[in-house]
N, C-alpha and C positions, 0 to 999 in steps of 0.2 A: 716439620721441625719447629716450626715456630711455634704450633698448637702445642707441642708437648715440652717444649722448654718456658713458653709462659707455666703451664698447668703445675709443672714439676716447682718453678722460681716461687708462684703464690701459694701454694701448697706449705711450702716452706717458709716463707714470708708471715703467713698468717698465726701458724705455730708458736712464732719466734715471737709474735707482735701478741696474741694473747692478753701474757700475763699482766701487759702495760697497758692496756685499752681497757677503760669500764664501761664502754659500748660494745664490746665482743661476747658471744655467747658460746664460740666455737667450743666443743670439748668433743677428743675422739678416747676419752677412756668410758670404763661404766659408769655411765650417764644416761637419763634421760633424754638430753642431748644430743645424746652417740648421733642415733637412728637422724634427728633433725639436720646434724652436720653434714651427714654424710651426702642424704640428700638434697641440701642446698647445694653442696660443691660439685654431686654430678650437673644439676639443672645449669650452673653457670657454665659449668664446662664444655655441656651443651650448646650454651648460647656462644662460647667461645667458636668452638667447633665449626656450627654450621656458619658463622658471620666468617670464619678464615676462607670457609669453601665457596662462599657468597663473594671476596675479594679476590680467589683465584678467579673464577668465573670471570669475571670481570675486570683480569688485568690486560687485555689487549682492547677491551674500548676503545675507540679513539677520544673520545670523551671523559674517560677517567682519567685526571690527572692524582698529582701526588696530594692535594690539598681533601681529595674525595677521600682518597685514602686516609688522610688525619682524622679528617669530619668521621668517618667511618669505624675510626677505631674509639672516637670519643662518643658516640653513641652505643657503641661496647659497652662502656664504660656506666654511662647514665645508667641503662637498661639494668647491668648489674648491680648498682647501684642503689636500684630502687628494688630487686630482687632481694637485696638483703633488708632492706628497711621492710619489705612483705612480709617476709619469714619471722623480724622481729616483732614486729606489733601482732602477727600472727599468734607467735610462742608465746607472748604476755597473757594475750586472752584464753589460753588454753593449760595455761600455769605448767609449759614445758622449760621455760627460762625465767628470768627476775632480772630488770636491768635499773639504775639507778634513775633512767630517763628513758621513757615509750613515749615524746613526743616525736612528732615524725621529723620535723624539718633538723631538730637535733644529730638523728638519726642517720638520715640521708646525709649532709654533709660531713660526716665523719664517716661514713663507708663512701664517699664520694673521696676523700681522700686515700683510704686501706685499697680502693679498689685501683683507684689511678697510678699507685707506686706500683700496687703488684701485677699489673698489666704495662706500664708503660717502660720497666727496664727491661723485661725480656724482650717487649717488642723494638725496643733502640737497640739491645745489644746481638740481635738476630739482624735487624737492617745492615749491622757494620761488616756483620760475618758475613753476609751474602755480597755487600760491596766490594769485601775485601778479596773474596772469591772472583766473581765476576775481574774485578783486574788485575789478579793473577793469571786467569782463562787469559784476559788482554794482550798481555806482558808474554807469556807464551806466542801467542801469534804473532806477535810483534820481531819475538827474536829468531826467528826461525834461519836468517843466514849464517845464524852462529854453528849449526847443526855441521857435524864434520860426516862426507860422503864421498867414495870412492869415483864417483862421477865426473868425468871433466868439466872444468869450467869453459861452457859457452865463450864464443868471439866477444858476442855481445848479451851484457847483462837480461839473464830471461824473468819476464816477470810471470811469478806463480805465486798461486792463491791456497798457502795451507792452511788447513783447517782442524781444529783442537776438539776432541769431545770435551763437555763438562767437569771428566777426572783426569785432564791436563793429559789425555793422549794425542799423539798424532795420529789423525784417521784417513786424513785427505791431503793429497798434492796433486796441482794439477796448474799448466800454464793458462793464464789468464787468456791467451789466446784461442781456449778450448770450451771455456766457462760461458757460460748465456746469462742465467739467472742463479739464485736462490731463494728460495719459498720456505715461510716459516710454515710446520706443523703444529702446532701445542707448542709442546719444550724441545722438539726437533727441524732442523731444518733439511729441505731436499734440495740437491743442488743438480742444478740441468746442465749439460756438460757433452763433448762429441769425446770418443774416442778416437785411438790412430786412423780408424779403417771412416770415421765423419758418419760414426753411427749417435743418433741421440741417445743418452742414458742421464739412469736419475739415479744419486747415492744417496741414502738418506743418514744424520748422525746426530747425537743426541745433543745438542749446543743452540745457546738465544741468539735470533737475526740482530739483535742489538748488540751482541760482541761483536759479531764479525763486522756491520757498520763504523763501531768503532775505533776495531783494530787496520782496516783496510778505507781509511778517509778520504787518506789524499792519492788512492788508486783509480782503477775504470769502473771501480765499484760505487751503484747509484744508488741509497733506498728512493725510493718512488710511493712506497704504497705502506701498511703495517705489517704486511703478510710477504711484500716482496722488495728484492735487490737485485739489481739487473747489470751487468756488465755494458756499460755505455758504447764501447767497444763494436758491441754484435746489434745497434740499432737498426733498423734499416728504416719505419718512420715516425715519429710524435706528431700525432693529428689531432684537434682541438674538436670536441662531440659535442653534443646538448649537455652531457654530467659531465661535461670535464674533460682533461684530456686521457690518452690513451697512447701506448707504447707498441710498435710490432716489429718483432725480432725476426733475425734472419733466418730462422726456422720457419716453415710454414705447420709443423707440428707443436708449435707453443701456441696458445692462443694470445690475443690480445692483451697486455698490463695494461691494469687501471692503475693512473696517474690518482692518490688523495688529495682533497684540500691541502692538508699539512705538508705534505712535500712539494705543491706544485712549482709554487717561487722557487725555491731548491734545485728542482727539479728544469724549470723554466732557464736560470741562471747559467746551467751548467750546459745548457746547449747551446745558450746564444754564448758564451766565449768560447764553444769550438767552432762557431760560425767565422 
């Protein structure tokens, strides 16, 4: 979404801005030009393209923070940057454009500007929609007692762990007393779980381990790890290893959680105050 709502915003952007830039050479009518346009705007869109698929790749790092991600899009930026300043000094010598100034550094910071506007609103106003999504997804999980059900209400309050896919459905409810783990896949998580009959099963549903952390903080719910959430509940030991430590559950068919760096304090904290 973000690769086609930039592409679509500076498409548009560039159009607009044209007539008002005597560093622009863009023309998509009959022109000599046309064919040069065109192919500039695929190669950028290109370099758009693969640098989004290079930051998917790369968004569960434990090393990537948000700052990589700035860095990241500001090297975007540069790259196309100097793409168009190619293309221009390029077009001069080959008498496919005429511009009032083919020196370079001219050149370069005034597409150091055209390029930073038309890459950096779509990419702010994409950030906000996914925020705003994301705690929506939150807000759902959150409200979940408001939900009216035929069901009698327990003696005593039962706590359960539901679960929202991506397009705000309910896909899961289940008592925390039933719950072990959850394991992130990609953009899905699987949740380990017994049934009535204390058989293991694993559900899998389209939703980020980072909602569900969010929304279930001050529950049994632990993250430990970037890939996992474990219900503190179902521990049976935390043992300190040569890498660090390690979590083993009361299943002897889960293997071993590894404890991260990032969580371990966290992680450390919340067992010594149930001690």
């Amino acid at each position: 979404m973000t690769v086609t709502f930039a592409a679509f915003f500076s498409l548009v952007f560039l159009l607009v801005s044209v007539p008002f830039s005597h560093n622009a050479w863009f023309n998509l009518g009959k022109s000599e030009a046309f064919l040069f346009t065109v192919f500039f705007y695929i190669v950028a869109l290109a370099i758009v393209c693969c640098s989004k698929v290079g930051q998917y790749m790369m968004r569960n790092a434990k090393s990537f923070r948000i700052w990589h991600c700035m860095a990241w899009d500001a090297a975007e930026v540069l790259l196309i940057s100097l793409l168009y300043t190619f293309f221009t000094l390029e077009g001069d010598k080959i008498g496919i454009i005429s511009l009032e100034s083919t020196h370079f550094w001219p050149l370069f910071l005034s597409a150091l500007v055209y390029t930073t506007i038309s890459l950096a609103f779509p990419y702010i106003l994409s950030a906000q929609y996914f925020m705003l999504e994301e705690k929506d997804n939150t807000i759902r999980l959150m409200n979940y007692d408001n939900v009216v059900s035929d069901t009698p209400p327990p003696a005593a309050p039962e706590k359960r762990i539901t679960l929202f896919d991506n397009g705000g459905a309910l896909k899961f409810s289940i008592s925390s007393d039933n719950l072990y783990l959850i394991e992130s896949d990609d953009n899905y998580i699987q949740v380990w779980y017994t049934d009535s009959s204390g058989t293991m099963k694993k559900y899998m549903l389209r939703c980020r381990l980072k909602t569900v952390e969010e929304s279930f903080a001050d529950s049994d719910l632990l993250r430990c790890h970037r890939k996992f959430i474990i219900n503190i509940r179902k521990v049976r030991l935390l043992s300190a290893e040569k890498d660090g430590y390690s979590i083993e559950l009361d299943d002897d068919s889960i293997a071993r959680i590894p404890v991260s760096k990032t969580y371990e304090q966290a992680v450390l904290a919340r067992f010594n105050s149930r001690i």
